[in-house]
C-alpha positions in Angstrom: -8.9 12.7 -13.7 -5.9 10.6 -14.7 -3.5 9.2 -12.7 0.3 10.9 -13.9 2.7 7.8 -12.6 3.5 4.3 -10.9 1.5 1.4 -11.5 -1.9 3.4 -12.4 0.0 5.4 -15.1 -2.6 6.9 -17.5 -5.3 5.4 -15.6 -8.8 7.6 -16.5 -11.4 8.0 -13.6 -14.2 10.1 -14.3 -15.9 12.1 -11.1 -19.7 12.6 -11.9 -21.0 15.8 -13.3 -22.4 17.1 -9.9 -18.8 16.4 -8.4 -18.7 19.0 -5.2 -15.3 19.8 -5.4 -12.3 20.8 -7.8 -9.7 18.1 -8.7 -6.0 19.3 -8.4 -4.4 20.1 -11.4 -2.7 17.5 -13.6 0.1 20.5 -14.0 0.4 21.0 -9.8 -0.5 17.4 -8.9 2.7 16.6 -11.3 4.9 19.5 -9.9 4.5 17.9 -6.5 5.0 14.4 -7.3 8.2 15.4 -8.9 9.5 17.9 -5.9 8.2 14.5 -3.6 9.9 11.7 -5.9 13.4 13.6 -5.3 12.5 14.4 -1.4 11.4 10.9 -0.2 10.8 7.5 -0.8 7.4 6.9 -1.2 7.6 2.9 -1.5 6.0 1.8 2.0 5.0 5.4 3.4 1.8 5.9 5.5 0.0 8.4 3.5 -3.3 10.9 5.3 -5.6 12.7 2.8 -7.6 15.2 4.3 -10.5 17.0 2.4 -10.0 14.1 0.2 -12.1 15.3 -3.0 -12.2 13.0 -5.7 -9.3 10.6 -4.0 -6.9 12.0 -6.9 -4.0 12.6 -4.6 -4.4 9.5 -2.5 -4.6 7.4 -6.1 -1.4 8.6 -6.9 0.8 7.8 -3.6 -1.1 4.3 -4.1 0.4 4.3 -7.7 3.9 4.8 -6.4 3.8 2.7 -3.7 2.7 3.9 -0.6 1.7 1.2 1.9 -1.4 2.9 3.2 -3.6 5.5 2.5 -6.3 6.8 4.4 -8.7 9.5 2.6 -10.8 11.5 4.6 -14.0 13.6 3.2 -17.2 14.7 4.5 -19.1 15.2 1.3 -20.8 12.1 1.0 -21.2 12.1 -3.4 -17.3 12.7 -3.0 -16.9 9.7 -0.3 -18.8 7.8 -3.0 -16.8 8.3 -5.7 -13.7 7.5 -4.0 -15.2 4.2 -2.9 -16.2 3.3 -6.2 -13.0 4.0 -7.6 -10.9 2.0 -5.0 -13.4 -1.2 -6.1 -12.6 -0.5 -9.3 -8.9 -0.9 -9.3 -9.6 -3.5 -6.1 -6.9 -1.0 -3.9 -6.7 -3.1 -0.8 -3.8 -0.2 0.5 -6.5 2.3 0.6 -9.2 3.2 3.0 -11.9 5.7 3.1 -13.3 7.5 5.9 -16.7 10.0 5.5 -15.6 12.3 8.3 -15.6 16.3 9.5 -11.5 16.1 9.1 -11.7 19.1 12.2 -13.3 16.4 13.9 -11.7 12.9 12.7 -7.9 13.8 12.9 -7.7 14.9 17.2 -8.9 11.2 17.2 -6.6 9.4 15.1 -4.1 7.1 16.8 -1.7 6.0 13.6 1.0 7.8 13.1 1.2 9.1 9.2 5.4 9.6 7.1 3.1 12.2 4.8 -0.2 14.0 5.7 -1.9 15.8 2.6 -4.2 18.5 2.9 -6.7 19.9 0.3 -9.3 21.8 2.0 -11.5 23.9 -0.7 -9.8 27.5 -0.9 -12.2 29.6 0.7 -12.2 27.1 3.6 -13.4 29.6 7.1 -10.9 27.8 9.8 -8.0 27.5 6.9 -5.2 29.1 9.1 -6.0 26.4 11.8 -5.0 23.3 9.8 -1.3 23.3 10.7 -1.7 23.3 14.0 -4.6 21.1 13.7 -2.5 18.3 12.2 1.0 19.1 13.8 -0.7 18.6 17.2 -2.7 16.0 16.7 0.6 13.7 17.1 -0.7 11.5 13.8 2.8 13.0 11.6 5.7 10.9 12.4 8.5 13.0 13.4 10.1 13.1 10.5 7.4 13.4 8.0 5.6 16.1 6.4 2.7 18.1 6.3 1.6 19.5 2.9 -1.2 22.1 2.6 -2.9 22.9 -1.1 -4.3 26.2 -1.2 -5.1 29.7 -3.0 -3.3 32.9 -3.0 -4.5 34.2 -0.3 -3.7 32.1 2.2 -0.7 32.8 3.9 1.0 30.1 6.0 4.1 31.7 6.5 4.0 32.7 9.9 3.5 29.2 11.4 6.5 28.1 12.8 6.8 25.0 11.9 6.4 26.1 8.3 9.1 24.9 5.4 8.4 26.5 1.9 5.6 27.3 -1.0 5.3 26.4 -4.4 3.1 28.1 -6.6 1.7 26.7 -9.4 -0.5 29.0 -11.5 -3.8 29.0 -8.8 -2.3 26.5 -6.6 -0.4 26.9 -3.9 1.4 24.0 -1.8 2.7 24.9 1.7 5.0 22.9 3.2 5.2 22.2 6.5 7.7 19.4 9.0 7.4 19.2 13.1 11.7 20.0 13.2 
């Protein structure tokens, strides 16, 4: 995994060979960061990442600035790695959580400018995840809601649903409380 800009630029982390989840793409995860560097200013954003993985995502807001990030996975060897790699680079911006994110975000009382979601593609309660975070009150009213997943998911009819982006077999769905 490398990290594609800011102040970790070309930074190498390596998840262990057991690793229970699939990093985004260095070809999506840069396809967002550029649709995000022209949408917002990410210097000083509040930054949730659910189904956290192997912190990838979280490591690059924290590259470019963000203010805080909060990662939140269930998987422990995944928890682990993220922990490891945010004493490595001695983050103090970035926390970790080892948390069911169904469970952990109705009980979150900070308000997030971004909340990024990458829940693994074949994920049962996908569908639910909008809502999930969009009522929870943790997205500031003028922040964003961004949702990684497969083909097959279809988050279209949500209301509060923006736009996709497709790249190759990633999808990002893009979603704002307005």
């Amino acid at each position: 995994m490398r990290v594609i800009g800011g102040k970790y630029k070309s930074r190498r982390f390596s998840p262990p060979k057991n690793f229970p989840s699939r990093p985004t793409t260095d070809f999506a995860k840069e396809s967002l960061f550029n649709i995000l560097d022209n949408r917002i200013e990410m210097e000083g954003i509040d930054v949730l990442d659910c189904f956290a993985g192997t912190g990838n995502i979280s490591l690059e807001f924290l590259s470019r600035g963000a203010n805080s990030v909060l990662s939140v996975d269930s998987n422990f060897v995944a928890f682990k790695f993220i922990k490891k790699t945010q004493a490595e680079i001695k983050e103090p911006n970035w926390q970790m959580v080892k948390q069911d994110v169904f469970k952990y975000v109705p009980k979150i009382t900070k308000t997030f400018d971004l909340i990024f979601a990458d829940p693994p593609f074949a994920l049962k309660d996908i569908l639910k995840l909008p809502s999930l975070f969009l009522e929870s009150g943790c997205l500031k009213d003028a922040g964003d809601l961004i949702i990684e997943h497969g083909k097959e998911t279809d988050f279209s009819k949500h209301p509060n649903f923006r736009e996709i982006r497709n790249y190759g077999g990633v999808n990002f769905s893009f979603f704002t409380l307005a």
